[in-house]
C-alpha positions as CSV (number, residue, x, y, z in Angstrom):
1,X,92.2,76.7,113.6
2,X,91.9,79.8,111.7
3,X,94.9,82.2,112.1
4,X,94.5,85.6,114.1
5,X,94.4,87.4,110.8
6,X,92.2,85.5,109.1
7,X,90.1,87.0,106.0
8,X,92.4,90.4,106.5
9,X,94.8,92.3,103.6
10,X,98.0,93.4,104.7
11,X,100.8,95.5,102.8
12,X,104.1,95.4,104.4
13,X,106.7,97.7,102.6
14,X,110.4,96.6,102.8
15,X,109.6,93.1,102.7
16,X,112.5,91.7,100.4
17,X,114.4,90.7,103.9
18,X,115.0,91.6,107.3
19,X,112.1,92.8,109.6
20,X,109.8,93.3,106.7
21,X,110.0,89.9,105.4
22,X,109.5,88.5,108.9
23,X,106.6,90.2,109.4
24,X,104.5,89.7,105.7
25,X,105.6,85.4,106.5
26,X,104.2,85.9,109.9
27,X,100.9,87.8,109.0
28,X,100.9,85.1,106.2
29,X,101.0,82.3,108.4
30,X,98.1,84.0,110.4
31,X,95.7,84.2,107.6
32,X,96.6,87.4,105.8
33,X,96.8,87.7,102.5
34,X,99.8,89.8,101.9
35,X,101.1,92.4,99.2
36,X,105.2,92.0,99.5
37,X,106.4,95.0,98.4
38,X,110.1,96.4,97.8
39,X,112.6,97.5,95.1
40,X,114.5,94.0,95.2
41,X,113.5,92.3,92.4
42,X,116.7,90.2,91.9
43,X,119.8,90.0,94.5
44,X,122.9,92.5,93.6
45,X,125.3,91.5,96.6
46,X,125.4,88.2,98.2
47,X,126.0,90.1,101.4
48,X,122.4,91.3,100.9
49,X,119.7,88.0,100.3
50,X,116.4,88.1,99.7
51,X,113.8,89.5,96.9
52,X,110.5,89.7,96.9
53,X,109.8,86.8,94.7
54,X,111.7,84.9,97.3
55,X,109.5,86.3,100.1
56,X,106.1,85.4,98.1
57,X,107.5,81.8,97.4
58,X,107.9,81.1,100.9
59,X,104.3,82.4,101.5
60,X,103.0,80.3,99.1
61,X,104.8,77.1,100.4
62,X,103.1,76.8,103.5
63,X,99.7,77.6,101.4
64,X,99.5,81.0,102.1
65,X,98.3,84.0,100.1
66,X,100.7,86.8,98.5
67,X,101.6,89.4,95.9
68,X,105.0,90.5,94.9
69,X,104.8,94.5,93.9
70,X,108.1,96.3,93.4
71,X,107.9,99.4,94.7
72,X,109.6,102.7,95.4
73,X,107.5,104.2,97.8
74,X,109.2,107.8,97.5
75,X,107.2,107.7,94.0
76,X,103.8,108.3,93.7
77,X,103.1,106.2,90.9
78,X,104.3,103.2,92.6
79,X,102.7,104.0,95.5
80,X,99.1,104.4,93.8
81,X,100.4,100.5,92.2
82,X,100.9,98.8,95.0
83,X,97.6,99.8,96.5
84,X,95.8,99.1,93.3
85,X,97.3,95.9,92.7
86,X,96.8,94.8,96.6
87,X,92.9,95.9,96.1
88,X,92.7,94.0,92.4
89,X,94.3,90.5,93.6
90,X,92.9,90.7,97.2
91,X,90.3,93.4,97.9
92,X,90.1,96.3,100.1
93,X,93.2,96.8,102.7
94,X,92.9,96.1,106.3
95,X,97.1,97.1,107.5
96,X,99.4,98.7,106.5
97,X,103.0,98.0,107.8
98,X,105.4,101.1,106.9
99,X,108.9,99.4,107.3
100,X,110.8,100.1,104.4
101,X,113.4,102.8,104.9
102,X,117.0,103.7,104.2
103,X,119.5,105.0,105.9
104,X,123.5,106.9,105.3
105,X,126.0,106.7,108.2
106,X,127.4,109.8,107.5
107,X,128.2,112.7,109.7
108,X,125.7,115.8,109.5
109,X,129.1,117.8,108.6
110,X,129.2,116.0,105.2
111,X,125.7,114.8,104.4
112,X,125.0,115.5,100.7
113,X,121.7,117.2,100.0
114,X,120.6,115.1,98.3
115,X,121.0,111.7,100.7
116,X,119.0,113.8,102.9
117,X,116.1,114.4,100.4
118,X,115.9,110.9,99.2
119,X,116.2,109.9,103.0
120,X,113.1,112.3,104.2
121,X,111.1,110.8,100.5
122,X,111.9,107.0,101.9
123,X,111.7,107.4,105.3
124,X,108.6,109.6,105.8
125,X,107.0,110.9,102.7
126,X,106.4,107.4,101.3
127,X,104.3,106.3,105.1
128,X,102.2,109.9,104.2
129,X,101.5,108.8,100.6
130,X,100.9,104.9,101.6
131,X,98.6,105.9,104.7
132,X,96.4,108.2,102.5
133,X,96.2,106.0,99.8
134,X,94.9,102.7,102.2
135,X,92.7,105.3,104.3
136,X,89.5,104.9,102.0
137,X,89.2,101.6,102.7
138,X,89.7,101.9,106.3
139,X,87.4,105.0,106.9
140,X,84.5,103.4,104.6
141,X,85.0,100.0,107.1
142,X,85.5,102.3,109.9
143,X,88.2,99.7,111.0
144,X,91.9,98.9,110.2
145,X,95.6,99.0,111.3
146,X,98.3,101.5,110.6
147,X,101.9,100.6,112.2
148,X,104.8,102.5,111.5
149,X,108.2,100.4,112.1
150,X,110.1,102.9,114.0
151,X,113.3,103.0,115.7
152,X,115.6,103.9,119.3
153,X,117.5,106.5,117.1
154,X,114.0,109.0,116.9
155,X,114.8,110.4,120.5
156,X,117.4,109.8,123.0
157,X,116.5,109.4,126.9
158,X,117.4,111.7,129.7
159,X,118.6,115.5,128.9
160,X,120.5,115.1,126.5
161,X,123.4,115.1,124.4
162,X,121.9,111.7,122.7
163,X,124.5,110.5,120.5
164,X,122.7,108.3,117.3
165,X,123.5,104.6,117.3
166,X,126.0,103.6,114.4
167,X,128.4,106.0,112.6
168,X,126.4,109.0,111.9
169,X,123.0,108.1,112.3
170,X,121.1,111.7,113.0
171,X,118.9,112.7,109.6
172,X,117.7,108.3,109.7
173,X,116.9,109.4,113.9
174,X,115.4,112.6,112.6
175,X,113.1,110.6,110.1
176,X,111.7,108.6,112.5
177,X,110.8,110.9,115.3
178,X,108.4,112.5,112.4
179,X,107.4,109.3,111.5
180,X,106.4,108.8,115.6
181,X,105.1,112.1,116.0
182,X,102.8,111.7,112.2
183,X,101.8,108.1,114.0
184,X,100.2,110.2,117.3
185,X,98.4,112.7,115.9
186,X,97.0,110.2,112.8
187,X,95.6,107.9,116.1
188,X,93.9,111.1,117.3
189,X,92.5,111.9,114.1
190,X,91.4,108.5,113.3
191,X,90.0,107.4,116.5
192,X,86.6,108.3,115.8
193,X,86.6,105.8,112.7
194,X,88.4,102.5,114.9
195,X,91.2,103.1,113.0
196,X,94.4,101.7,115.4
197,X,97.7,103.7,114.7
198,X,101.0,102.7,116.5
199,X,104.6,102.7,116.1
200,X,107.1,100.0,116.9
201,X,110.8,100.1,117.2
202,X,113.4,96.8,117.9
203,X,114.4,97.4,121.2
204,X,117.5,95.9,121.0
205,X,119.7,95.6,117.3
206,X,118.1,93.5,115.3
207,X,120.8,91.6,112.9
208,X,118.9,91.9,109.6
209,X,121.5,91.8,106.2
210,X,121.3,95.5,106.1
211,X,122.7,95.9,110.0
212,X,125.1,93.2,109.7
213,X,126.6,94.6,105.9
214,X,127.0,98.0,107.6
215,X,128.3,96.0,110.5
216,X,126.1,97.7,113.4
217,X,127.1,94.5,115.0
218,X,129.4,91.7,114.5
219,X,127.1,88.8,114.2
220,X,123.6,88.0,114.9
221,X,124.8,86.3,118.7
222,X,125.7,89.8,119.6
223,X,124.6,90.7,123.0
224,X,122.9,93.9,121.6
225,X,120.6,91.8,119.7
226,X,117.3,90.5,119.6
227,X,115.9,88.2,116.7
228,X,114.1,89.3,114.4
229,X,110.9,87.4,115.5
230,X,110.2,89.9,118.0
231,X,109.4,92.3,115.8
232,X,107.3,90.2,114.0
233,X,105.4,89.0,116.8
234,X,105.1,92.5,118.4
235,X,103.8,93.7,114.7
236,X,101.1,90.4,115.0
237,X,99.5,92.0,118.5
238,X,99.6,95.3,117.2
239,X,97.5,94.4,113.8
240,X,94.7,93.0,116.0
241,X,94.4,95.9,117.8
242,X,91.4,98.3,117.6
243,X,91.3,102.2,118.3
244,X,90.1,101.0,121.6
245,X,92.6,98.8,122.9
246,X,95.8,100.3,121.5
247,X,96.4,103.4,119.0
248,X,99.1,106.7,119.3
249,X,101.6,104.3,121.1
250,X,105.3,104.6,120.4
251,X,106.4,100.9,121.8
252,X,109.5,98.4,121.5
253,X,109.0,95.1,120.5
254,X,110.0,93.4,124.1
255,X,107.3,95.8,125.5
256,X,104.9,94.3,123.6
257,X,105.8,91.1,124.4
258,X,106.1,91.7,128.0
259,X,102.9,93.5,128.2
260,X,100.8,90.3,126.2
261,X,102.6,87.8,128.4
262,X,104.5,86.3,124.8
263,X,108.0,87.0,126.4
């Protein structure tokens, strides 16, 4: 039976572990072929596994179809090589997963200039550069998927004061309300060409390396946690979407899940 992403080409940034890896093995397993891109290229800290030579290998075992690109996607050059490659090995680029981010738990008070910069370059610039570099092949097919892997810290509910999950959370919260607020007014511009544009956050902690080295939680059985498959199977309903069915939508994973009867 052919997979529900059969034929398509996905990029998922991040992808050396954690939510991003989930979701290039899942789109793998439903038929994508799948550019794996990060800036892991070997591990540094036992604490933190995963490359993405380990990600393709994994891919490839169960037959699928994948490319490893290291990437810095708050550099342009990178960015313009990873869509390249992608195109070269598998042809023009059906979705785009922006999930690769980084993130300082420190204190507004003390947060050097420059963490702030490089935060804004990861966290939001790079999704810009990456969506306008995929967009030609999108608007010539008049068809594709953009989702942007958000998060609860972007806005807080009720009046207010919202106080940022972990220690000091607020410019990584600030990146990704822009990110949520690019994501709804790139579904309005695109809807014209079927172009589906979402955002999707965990909603619960998800206990990837990078949570569980900073110690967000104490262990993935954490009552504040969800696994990590939820994203990935959230990400999977939102890359078969169309500009008709779902775009401009700021969701949680269990949401989505809930609202396609998978949870």
């Amino acid at each position: 039976m052919a997979g529900q992403l059969e034929g398509k080409v996905a990029i998922v940034t991040g992808a050396s572990r954690g939510i991003g890896r989930a979701i290039a093995v899942l789109f793998a397993r439903e038929g994508a072929r799948v550019a794996v891109a990060a800036r892991t290229e070997q591990e540094r800290d036992e604490r933190l596994p995963g490359t993405i030579y380990d990600v393709v290998r994994e891919i490839e075992s169960f037959g699928g179809k994948a490319i490893a690109v290291r990437t810095d996607v708050s550099k342009e050059e990178d960015v313009g090589n990873l869509v390249a490659r992608t195109r070269e090995a598998f042809g023009p680029i059906d979705i785009l997963v922006n999930n690769a981010a980084v993130n300082w738990y420190i204190p507004v008070k003390d947060y050097p200039l420059h963490r702030w910069q490089t935060l804004l370059n990861v966290n939001l610039t790079g999704p810009f550069m990456l969506i306008q570099a995929v967009l030609p092949d999108m608007l010539e097919r008049r068809s594709g998927n953009i989702i942007n892997i958000s998060s609860r810290a972007a806005i807080g509910p009720g009046p207010g004061p919202y106080t940022s999950p972990g220690r000091g959370g607020t410019p990584y919260g600030v990146s990704k309300a822009a990110l949520e607020r690019l994501t709804q007014g790139l579904a309005q511009e695109l809807f014209e060409y079927n172009i589906a544009v979402n955002a999707l956050a965990p909603s619960q902690v998800v206990p990837t390396p990078g949570v569980l080295f900073h110690r967000l939680i104490e262990s993935p059985d954490d009552p504040r946690a969800e696994p990590v498959e939820y994203m990935a199977r959230a990400a999977l309903v939102l890359a078969t979407q169309t500009a008709q069915t779902m775009t401009g939508r700021i969701t949680y994973s269990q949401e989505v899940l809930r609202e396609f009867g998978l949870l």
